[in-house]
C-alpha positions in Angstrom: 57.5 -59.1 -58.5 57.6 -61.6 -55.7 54.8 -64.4 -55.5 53.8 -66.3 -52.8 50.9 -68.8 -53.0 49.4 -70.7 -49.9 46.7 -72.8 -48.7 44.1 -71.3 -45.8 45.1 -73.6 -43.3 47.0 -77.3 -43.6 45.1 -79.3 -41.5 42.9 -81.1 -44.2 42.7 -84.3 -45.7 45.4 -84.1 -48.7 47.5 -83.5 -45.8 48.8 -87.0 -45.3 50.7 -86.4 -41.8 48.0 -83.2 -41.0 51.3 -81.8 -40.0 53.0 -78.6 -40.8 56.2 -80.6 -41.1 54.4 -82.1 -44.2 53.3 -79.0 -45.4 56.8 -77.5 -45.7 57.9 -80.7 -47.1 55.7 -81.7 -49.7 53.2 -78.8 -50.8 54.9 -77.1 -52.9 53.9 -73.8 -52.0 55.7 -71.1 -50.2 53.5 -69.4 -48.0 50.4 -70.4 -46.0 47.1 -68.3 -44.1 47.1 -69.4 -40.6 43.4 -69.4 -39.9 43.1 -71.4 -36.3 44.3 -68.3 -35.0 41.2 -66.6 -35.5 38.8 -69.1 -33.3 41.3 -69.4 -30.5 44.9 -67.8 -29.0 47.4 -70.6 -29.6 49.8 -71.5 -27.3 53.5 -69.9 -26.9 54.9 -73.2 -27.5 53.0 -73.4 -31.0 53.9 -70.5 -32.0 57.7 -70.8 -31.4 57.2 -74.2 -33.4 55.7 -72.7 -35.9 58.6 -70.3 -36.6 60.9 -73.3 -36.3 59.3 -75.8 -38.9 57.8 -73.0 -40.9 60.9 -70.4 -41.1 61.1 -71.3 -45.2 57.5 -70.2 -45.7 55.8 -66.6 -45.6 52.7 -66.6 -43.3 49.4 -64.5 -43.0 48.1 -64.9 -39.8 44.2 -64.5 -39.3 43.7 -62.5 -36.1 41.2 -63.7 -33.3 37.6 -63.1 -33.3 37.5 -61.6 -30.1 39.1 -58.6 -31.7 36.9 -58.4 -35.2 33.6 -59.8 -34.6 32.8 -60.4 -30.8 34.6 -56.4 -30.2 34.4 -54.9 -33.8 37.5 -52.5 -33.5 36.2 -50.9 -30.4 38.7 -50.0 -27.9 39.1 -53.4 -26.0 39.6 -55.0 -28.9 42.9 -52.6 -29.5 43.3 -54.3 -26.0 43.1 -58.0 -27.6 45.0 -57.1 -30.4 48.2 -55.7 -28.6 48.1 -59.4 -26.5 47.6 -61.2 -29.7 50.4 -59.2 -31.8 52.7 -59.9 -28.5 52.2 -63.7 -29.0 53.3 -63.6 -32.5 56.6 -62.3 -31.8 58.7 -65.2 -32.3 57.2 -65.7 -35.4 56.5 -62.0 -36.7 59.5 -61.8 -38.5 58.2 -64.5 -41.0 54.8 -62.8 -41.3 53.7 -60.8 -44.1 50.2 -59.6 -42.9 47.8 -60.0 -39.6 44.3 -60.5 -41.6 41.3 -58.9 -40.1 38.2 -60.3 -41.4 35.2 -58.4 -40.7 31.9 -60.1 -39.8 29.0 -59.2 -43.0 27.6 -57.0 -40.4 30.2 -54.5 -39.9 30.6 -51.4 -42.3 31.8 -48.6 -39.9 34.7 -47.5 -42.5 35.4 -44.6 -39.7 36.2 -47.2 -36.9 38.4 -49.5 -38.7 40.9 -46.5 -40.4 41.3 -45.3 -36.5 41.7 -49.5 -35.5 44.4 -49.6 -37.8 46.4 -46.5 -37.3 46.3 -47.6 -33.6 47.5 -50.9 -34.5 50.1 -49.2 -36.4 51.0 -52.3 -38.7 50.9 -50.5 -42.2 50.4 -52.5 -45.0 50.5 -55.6 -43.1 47.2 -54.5 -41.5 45.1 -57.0 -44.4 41.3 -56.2 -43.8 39.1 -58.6 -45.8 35.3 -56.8 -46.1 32.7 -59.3 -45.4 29.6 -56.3 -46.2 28.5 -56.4 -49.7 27.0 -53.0 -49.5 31.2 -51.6 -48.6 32.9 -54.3 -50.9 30.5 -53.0 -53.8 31.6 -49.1 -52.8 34.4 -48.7 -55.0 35.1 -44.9 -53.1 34.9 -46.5 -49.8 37.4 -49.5 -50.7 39.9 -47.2 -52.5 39.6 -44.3 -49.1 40.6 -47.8 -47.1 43.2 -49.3 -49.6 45.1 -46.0 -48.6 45.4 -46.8 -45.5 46.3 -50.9 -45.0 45.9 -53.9 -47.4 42.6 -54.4 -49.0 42.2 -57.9 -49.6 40.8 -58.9 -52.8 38.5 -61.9 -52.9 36.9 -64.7 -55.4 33.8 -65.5 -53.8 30.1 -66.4 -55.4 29.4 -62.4 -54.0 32.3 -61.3 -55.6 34.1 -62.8 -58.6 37.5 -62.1 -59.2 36.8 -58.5 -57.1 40.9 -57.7 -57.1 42.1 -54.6 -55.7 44.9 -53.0 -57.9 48.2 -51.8 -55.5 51.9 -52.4 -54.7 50.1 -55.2 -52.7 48.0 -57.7 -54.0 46.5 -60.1 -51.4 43.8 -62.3 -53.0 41.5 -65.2 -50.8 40.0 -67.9 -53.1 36.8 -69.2 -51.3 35.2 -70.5 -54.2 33.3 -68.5 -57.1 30.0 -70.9 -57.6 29.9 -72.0 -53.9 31.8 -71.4 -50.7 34.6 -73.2 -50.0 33.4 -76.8 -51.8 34.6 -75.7 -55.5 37.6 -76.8 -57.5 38.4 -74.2 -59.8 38.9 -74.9 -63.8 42.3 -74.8 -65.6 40.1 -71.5 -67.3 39.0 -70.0 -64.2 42.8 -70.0 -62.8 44.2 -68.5 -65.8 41.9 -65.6 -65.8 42.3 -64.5 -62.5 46.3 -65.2 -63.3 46.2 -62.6 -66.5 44.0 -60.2 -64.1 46.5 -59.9 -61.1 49.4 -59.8 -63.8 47.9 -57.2 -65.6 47.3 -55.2 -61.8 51.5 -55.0 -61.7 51.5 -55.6 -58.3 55.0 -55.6 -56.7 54.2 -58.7 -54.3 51.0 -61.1 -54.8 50.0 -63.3 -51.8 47.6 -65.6 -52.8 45.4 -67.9 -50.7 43.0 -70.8 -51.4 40.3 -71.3 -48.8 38.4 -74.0 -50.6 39.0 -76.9 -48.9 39.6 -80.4 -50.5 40.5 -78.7 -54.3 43.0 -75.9 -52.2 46.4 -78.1 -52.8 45.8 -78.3 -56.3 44.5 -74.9 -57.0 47.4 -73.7 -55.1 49.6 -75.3 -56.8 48.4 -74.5 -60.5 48.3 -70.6 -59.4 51.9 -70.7 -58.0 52.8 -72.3 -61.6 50.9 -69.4 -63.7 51.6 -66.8 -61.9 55.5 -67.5 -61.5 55.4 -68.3 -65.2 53.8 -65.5 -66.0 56.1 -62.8 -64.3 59.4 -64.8 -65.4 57.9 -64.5 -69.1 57.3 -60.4 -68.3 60.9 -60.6 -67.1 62.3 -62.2 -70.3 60.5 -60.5 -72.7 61.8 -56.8 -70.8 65.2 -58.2 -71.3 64.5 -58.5 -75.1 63.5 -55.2 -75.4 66.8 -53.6 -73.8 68.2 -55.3 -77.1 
């Protein structure tokens, strides 16, 4: 099982230098969600600088608005999202998903399956449903997970709502409230023993809750690394 854990961003206050340069250096983590990507198209230069400093870390990049809430999937935004992927490239090779994030609004299961085969990104296609009515729809969410990444979420909507899979991609916002919540030692070891007991094959993890995320990070990357290299021992015992 591989395990990456990462913050939603590193431009906050625990960030001493607000740099990615610090990030890499001091975190602790091994992955991170780039999320200014989805309010505006970065520069080239950014992004090449991004694959310099960042080449030891595996990335999720949050894909632009313009594609996912001002376009919803239509047809131009298959337009957007070829120009956007194209501005990744020196970068794509460290990326583990593009995350769509679809406004609360939007529950047209037809339209994303045929955005995504166009897109033709496979399981790195990550779609995060913001609709309660589709997240709540466990035949709806299984007829998508067949066909890109669910993401699973922690949310004060949705606690702990984990999709099983080869993939596990989980976003922490915050169970009691959005993004303002530290999560408890008990909190983190539950969600820990659910996605263990899931067997994914790879578990990307990311904490969107602001001034708590470093910490929280860093705890889950601790249990959830523990955890598998305990599995891992205790398998070897058996062969005995």
């Amino acid at each position: 099982m591989h395990v990456f854990v990462g913050t939603s961003g590193w431009y906050y206050e625990w960030n001493r230098a607000k740099s990615l340069d610090w990030f890499v250096s001091n975190s602790g983590l091994n992955s991170v969600e780039l999320n200014s990507s989805f309010y505006r198209f970065p520069s080239l230069h950014n992004v090449k600088s991004w694959a310099r400093k960042g080449k030891d870390l595996r990335w999720s990049v949050k894909v632009n608005r313009s594609v996912t809430h001002n376009h919803m999937f239509n047809d131009e935004a298959l337009e957007i999202w070829t120009r956007f992927r194209e501005l990744f490239e020196p970068l794509d090779e460290f990326i583990d998903y593009y995350l769509f994030q679809a406004p609360p609004r939007f529950r047209n299961l037809d339209r994303i399956i045929e955005f995504a085969q166009n897109a033709d990104m496979g399981e790195r296609f990550a779609f995060e449903i913001r609709n309660r009515e589709l997240l709540g729809n466990d035949d709806k969410c299984n007829e998508l997970a067949e066909k890109v990444t669910l993401v699973s979420v922690d949310s004060p909507d949705f606690r702990n709502r984990i999709f099983p899979g080869k993939n596990l991609y989980l976003r922490m916002h915050g169970r009691e409230e959005w993004y303002q919540y530290d999560y408890s030692e008990q909190e983190l070891n539950e969600i820990s023993a659910h996605i263990s007991k899931t067997g994914p094959e790879r578990i990307n993890v990311y904490f969107n809750n602001n001034h708590n995320m470093l910490n929280n990070a860093r705890r889950m990357l601790d249990m959830v690394d523990g955890a598998h290299r305990h599995s891992t021992v205790q398998e070897h015992i058996s062969d005995y």
